[in-house]
C-alpha positions in Angstrom: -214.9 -74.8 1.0 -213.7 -71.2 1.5 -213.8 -71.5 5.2 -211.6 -74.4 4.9 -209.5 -72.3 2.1 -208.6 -69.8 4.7 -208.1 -72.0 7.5 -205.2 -74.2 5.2 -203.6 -70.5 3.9 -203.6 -69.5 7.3 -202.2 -72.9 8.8 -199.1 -71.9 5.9 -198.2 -68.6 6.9 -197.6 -69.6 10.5 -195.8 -72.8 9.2 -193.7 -70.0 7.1 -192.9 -67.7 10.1 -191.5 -71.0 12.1 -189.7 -72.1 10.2 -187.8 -69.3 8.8 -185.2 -67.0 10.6 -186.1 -64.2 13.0 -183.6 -62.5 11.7 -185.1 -62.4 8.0 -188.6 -61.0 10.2 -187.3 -58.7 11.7 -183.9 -58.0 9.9 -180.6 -56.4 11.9 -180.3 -53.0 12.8 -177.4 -51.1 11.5 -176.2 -48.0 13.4 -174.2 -45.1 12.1 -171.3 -43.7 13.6 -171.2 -40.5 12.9 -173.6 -37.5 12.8 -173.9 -36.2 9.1 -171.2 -34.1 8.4 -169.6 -34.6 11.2 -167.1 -37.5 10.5 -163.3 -37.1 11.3 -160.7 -37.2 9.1 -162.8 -37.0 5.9 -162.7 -34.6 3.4 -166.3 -34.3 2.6 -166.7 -36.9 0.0 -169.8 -38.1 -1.0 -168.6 -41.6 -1.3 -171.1 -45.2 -1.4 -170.4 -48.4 0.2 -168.6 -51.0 -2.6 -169.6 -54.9 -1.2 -169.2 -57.9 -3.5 -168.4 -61.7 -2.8 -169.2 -61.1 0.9 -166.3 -58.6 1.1 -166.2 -55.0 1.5 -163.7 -52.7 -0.6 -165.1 -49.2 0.0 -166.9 -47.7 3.1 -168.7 -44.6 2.7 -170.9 -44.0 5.9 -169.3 -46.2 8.8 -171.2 -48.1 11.2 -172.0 -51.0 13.8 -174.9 -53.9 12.7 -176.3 -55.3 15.9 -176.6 -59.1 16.4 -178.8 -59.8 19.5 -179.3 -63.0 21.9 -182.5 -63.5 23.1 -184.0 -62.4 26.1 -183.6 -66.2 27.9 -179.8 -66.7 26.6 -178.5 -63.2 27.1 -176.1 -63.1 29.3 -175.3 -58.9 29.8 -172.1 -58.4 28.1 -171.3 -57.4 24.6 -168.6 -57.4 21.9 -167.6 -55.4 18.6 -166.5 -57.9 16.3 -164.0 -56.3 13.7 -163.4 -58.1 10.2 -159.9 -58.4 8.7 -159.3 -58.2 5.2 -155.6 -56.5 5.6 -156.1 -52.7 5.8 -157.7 -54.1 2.2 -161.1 -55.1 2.3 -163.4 -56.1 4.8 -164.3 -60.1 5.1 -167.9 -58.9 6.7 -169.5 -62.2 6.7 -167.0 -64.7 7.1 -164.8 -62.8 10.4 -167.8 -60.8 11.0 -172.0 -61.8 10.8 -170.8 -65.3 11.1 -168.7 -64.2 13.9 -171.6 -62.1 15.8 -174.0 -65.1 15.4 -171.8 -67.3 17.3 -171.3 -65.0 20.2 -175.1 -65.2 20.0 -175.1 -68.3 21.3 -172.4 -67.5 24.2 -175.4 -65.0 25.4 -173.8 -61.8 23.9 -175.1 -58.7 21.9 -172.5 -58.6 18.8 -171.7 -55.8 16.7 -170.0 -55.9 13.8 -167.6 -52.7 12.5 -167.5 -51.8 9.2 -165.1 -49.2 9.3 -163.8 -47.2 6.8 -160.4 -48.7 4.7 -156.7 -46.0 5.3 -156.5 -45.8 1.6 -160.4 -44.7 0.9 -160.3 -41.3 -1.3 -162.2 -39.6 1.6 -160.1 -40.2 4.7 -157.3 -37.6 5.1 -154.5 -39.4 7.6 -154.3 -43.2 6.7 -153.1 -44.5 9.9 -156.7 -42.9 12.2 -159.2 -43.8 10.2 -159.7 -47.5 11.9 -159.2 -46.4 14.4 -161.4 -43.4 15.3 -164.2 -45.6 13.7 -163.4 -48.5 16.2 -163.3 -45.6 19.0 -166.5 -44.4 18.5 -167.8 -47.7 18.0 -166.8 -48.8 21.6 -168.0 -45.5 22.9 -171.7 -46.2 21.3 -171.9 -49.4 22.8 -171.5 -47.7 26.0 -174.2 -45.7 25.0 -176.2 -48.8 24.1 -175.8 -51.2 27.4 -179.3 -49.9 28.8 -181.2 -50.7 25.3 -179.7 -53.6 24.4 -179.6 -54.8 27.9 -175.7 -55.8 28.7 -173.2 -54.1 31.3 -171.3 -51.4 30.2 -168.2 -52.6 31.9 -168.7 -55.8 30.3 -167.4 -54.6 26.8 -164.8 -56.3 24.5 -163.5 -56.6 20.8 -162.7 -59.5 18.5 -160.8 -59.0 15.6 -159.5 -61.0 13.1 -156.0 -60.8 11.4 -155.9 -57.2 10.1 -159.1 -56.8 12.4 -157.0 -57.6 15.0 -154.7 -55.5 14.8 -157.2 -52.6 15.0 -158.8 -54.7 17.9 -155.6 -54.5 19.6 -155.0 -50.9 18.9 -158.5 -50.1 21.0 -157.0 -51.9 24.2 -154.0 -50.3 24.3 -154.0 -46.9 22.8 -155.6 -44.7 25.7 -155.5 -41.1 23.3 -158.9 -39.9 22.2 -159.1 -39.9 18.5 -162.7 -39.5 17.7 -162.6 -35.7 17.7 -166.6 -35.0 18.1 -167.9 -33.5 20.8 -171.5 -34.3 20.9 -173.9 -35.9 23.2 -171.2 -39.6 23.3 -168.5 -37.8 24.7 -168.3 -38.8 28.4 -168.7 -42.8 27.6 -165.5 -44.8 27.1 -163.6 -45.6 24.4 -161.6 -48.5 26.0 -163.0 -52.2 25.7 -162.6 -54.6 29.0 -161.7 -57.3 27.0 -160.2 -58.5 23.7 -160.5 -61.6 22.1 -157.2 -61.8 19.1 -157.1 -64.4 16.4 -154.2 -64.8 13.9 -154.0 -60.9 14.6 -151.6 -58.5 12.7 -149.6 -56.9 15.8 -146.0 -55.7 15.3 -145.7 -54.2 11.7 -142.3 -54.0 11.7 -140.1 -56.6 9.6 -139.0 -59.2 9.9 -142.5 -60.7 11.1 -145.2 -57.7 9.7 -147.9 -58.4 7.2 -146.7 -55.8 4.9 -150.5 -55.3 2.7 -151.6 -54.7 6.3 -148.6 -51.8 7.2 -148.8 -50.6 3.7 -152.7 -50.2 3.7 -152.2 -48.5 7.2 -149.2 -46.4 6.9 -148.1 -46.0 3.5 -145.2 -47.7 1.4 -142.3 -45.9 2.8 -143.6 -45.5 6.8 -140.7 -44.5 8.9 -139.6 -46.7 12.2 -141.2 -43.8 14.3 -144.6 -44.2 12.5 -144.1 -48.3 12.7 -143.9 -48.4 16.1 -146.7 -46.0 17.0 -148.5 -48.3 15.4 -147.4 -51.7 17.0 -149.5 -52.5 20.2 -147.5 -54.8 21.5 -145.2 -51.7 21.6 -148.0 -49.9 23.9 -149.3 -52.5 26.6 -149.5 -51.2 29.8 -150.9 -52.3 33.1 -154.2 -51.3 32.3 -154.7 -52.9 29.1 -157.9 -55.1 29.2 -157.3 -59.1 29.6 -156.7 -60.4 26.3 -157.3 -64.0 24.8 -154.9 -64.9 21.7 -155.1 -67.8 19.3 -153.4 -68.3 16.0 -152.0 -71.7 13.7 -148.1 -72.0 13.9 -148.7 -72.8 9.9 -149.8 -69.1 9.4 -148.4 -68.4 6.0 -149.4 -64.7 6.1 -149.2 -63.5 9.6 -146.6 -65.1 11.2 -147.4 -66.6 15.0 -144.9 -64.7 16.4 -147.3 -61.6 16.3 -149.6 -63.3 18.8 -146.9 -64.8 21.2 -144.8 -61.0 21.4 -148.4 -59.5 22.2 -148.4 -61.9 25.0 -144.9 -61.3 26.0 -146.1 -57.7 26.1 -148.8 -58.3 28.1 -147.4 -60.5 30.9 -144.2 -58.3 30.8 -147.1 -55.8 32.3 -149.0 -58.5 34.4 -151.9 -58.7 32.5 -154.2 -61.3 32.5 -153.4 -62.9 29.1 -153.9 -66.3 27.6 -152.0 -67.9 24.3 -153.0 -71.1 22.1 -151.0 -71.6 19.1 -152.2 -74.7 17.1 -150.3 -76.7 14.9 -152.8 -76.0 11.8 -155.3 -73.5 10.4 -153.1 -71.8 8.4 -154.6 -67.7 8.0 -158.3 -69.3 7.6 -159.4 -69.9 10.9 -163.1 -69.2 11.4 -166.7 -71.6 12.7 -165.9 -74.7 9.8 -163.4 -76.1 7.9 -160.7 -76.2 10.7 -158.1 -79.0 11.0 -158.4 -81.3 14.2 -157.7 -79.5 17.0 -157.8 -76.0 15.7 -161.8 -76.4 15.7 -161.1 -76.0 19.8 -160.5 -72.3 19.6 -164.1 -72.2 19.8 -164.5 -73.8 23.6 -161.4 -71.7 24.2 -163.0 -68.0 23.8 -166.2 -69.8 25.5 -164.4 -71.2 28.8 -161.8 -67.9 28.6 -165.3 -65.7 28.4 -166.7 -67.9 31.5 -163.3 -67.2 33.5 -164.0 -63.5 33.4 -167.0 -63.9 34.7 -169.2 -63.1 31.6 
């Protein structure tokens, strides 16, 4: 009776570890940014993380949490998916894990950025803190390709309204802000693709999302500052292929962003592709999508197979 005992318990704990997620095993690996002390653009707080409701509303230690394909699906190229949440908050599960799993199953290693928000009590100058964060996050996944086993020139970013307008800001901006000098300093901070939906692009009225400038520049930003900040202000002909999509029903982020991004972008002959759907509103994301919105998906994975990836 107690050989059979063992034989049943044992027969349940492999039962157990099919049936529930690898993921739970082994759990994801989360990466930090920045060496201790070290971060830009801080002044030294000592500052703790603030998540609730699958949101994020304070970032103390940035970093990147790595979603990974496995070994017979990968398919060597990887992307930093960056949550919106309008300079705000961070919608980490919902434009972000979510996100990374489904780029999974397209054969890509996902990170997801949780980078710190302009109007945190640590960060010194509003407007850099995204983006150094997003910087350094590129240039670690440069780093990474050998480990995790994807081409280094095969890097891109997916952001998500206020996400991606800081996904956006990594193709175009070619300035170093990171500031370290350590051992990551040679690898690249530019992406070779990005990947936009319902992105924030031109903050500058009439079509801005104003929480999104306010969070990022301050109340009373001047035009010089507005337009720094605008990427469709800085495309050039080496900005990285890009692949918008957005509903023409956005009530918060008007469509126009995504189609003077692409005027931007061809005006510079860059490989650029635009799908506005008739309905999705700001909420696009893997369910609940009207009709033919739930295509984006197909979209990014036929645009993705175009490139070559």
């Amino acid at each position: 009776m107690k050989k059979q005992a063992v034989i049943k318990m044992n027969r349940l704990i492999l039962l157990f570890m099919v049936l529930i997620p690898s993921s739970f095993v082994v759990g994801q690996v989360s990466l930090s940014l920045w060496p201790k002390g070290a971060m830009p653009n801080s002044r030294g707080l000592n500052i703790s993380d603030s998540i609730a409701n699958e949101r994020v509303y304070r970032v103390g230690q940035p970093d990147v949490e790595v979603y990974t394909s496995s070994k017979e699906e990968n398919r060597n190229f990887a992307i930093l998916v960056i949550p919106g949440g309008g300079y705000a908050r961070e919608a980490n599960v919902v434009s972000g894990s979510q996100i990374a799993k489904y780029f999974n199953t397209l054969g890509a290693t996902a990170f997801v950025l949780k980078y710190r928000l302009p109007q945190s009590s640590d960060v010194i100058h509003s407007e850099l803190a995204p983006l150094q964060d997003g910087q350094r996050a590129i240039r670690l996944m440069h780093a990474l390709a050998a480990k995790y086993h994807y081409d280094a020139d095969k890097i891109g970013v997916f952001g998500t309204s206020a996400g991606g307008h800081l996904a956006a800001s990594l193709g175009v901006y070619t300035e170093d802000f990171t500031e370290v000098k350590d051992s990551l300093l040679n690898y690249s901070i530019r992406p070779d693709y990005m990947i936009l939906l319902s992105p924030v692009i031109s903050l500058a009225d009439p079509y801005a999302h104003k929480g999104s400038r306010e969070n990022l520049l301050g109340k009373n930003a001047s035009k010089e500052l507005i337009d720094k900040f605008s990427p469709n202000l800085h495309v050039t002909e080496t900005t990285p292929p890009t692949l918008l999509m957005q509903a023409n029903d956005d009530p918060a982020v008007p469509s126009f962003n995504s189609a003077m991004m692409y005027i931007a972008l061809r005006e510079k002959k860059v490989n650029a592709s635009l799908h506005i759907f008739p309905h999705g509103k700001h909420s696009i994301a893997l369910t609940h999508n009207p009709i033919s919105t739930d295509l984006w998906m197909p979209i990014v994975a036929a645009w993705l197979k175009e490139l070559g990836y």
